[in-house]
N, C-alpha and C positions, 0 to 999 in steps of 0.2 A: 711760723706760728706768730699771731699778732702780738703784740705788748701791750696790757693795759696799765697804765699809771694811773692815780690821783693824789694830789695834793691839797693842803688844806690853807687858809690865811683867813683872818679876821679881817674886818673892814671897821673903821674908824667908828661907824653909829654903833655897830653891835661886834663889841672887842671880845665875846664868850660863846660866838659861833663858829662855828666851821664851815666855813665856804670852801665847795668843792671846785677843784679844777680837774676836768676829767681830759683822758686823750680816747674816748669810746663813746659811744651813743646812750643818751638816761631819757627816761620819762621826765626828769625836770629840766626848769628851762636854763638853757643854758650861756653862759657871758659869753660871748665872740671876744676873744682873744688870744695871743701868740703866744709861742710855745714858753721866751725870752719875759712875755709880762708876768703870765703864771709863776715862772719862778720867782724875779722881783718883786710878788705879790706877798710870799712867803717869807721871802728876807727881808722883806721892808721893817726896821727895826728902830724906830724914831729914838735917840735922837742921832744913831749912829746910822744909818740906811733912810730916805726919806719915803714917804708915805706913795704908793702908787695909785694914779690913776686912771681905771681903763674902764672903757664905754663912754659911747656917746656922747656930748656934753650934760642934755639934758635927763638921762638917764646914769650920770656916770657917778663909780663907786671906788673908795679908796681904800686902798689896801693897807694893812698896819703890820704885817707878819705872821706868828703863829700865833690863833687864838686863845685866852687866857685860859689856863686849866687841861691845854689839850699837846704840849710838849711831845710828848709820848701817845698817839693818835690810834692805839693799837682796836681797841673797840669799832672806834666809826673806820679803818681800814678792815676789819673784818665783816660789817654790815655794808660795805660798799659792793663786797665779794660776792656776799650772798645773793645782794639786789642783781648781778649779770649773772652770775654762774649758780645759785640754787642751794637749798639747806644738804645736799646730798655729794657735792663733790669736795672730793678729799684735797687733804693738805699735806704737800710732800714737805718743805719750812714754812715756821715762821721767823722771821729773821728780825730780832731789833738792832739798829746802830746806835750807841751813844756816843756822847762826844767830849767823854770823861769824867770820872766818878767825880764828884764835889765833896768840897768839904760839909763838915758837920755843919748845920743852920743854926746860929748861937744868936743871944741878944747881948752885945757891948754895954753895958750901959753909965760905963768908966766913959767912953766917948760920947761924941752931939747927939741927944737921945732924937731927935727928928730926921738926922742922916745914918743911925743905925737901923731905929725903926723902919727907913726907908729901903734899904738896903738888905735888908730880911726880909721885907716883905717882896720885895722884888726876887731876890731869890729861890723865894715859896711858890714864887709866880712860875716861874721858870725853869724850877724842877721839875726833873720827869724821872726821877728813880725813883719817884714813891708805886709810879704804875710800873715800873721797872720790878722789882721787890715783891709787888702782888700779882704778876702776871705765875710765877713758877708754883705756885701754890693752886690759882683758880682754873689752871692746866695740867692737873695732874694725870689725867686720861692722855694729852698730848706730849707724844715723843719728841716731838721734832720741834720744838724751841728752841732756839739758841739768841741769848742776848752777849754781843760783842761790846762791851765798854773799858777803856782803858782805865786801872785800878789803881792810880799812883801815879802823879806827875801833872797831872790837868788839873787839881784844884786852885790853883793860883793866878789860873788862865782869865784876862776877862775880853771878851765879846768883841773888842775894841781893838785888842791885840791883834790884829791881822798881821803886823809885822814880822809874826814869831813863830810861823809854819814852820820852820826844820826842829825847834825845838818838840813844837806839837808832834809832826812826823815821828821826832826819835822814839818820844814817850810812847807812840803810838809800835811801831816798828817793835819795841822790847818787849809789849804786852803781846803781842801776835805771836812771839816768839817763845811762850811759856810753855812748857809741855803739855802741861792740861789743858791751853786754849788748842794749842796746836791738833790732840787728839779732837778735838769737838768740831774744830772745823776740817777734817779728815774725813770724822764721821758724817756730819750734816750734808756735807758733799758731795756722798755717797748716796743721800735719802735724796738730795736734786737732781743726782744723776737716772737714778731708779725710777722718779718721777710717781711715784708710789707713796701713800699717806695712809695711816690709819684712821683716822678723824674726819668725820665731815664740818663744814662751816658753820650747820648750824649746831651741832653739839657744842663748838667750839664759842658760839656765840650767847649759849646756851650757859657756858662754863663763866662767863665772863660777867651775867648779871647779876 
């Protein structure tokens, strides 16, 4: 059975779109590039990851990472589905990854009010629990949800820390290990194994506006 992926990355002009990177055929047109740049498209994260650029020269486009507002991409992944496979085929998961609950978003303002302001708002940027939070509510007809996020331990992580994966692993390792994630992904498992869904894409898509 083939695999389809897509990915998303803003580009430098327009930092509040979503540029597709598909591995399957679309009516739009489409960047020529490798499997290696797509991804570096995505992580490009100025000023920790530098900006990429692929195409052409005289057509060529630079990549900034994930586009602003779109952390959490679960909408334009669901309207991606529909465009190849139709408002009528079911959904066995839907699965989100986070990459660790955050702390609460406060404003300092005992500290440099231009480097807390900044820092907030950056963070606002780059959260994606708020679509996290409203996805369980606007999917109440869809069984098969499951959002995996570690709940404890990753707020003090930042971006830059690449150094500190066995700590990130352990945090990550203990939440896996909690009874009630452990049943949910037992169960979800079972709904990937069945390959069986109740929901079609577009009800689903439907739920989501």
């Amino acid at each position: 059975m083939p695999l389809f992926s897509v990915v998303f990355a803003a580009t430098d002009s327009v930092t509040d779109h979503c540029h597709r990177f598909r591995t399957y055929p679309s009516r739009h047109a489409e960047l020529a590039c490798t499997f290696v740049e797509a991804a570096c498209a995505t992580l490009a994260t100025p000023p920790y990851f530098s900006p990429v650029a692929i195409g052409p020269a005289w057509a060529q486009r630079r990549f900034v990472g994930t586009p602003l507002g779109f952390n959490n991409p679960i909408r334009q992944v669901l309207d991606e589905a529909r465009s190849k496979f139709g408002d009528e085929r079911k959904v066995s998961i839907i699965l989100s990854l986070g990459s660790g609950r955050p702390a609460a978003l406060s404003l300092d303002l005992r500290t440099s009010a231009p480097d807390s302001l900044h820092n907030l708002l950056l963070r606002a940027v780059l959260d994606c629990e708020r679509a996290a939070k409203e996805l369980p509510d606007q999917l109440l007809r869809c069984e098969n949800y499951l959002r995996l996020n570690a709940d404890q331990g990753m707020e003090n992580f930042k971006i830059s820390d690449w150094d500190k994966l066995g700590a990130i692993s352990e945090h990550t390792d203990v939440y896996l290990h909690k009874p009630d994630v452990e049943i949910s992904i037992d169960t979800y498992s079972r709904f990937l194994l069945e390959r069986g869904g109740s929901t079609g894409l577009g009800q689903l898509s439907m739920s989501l506006i």
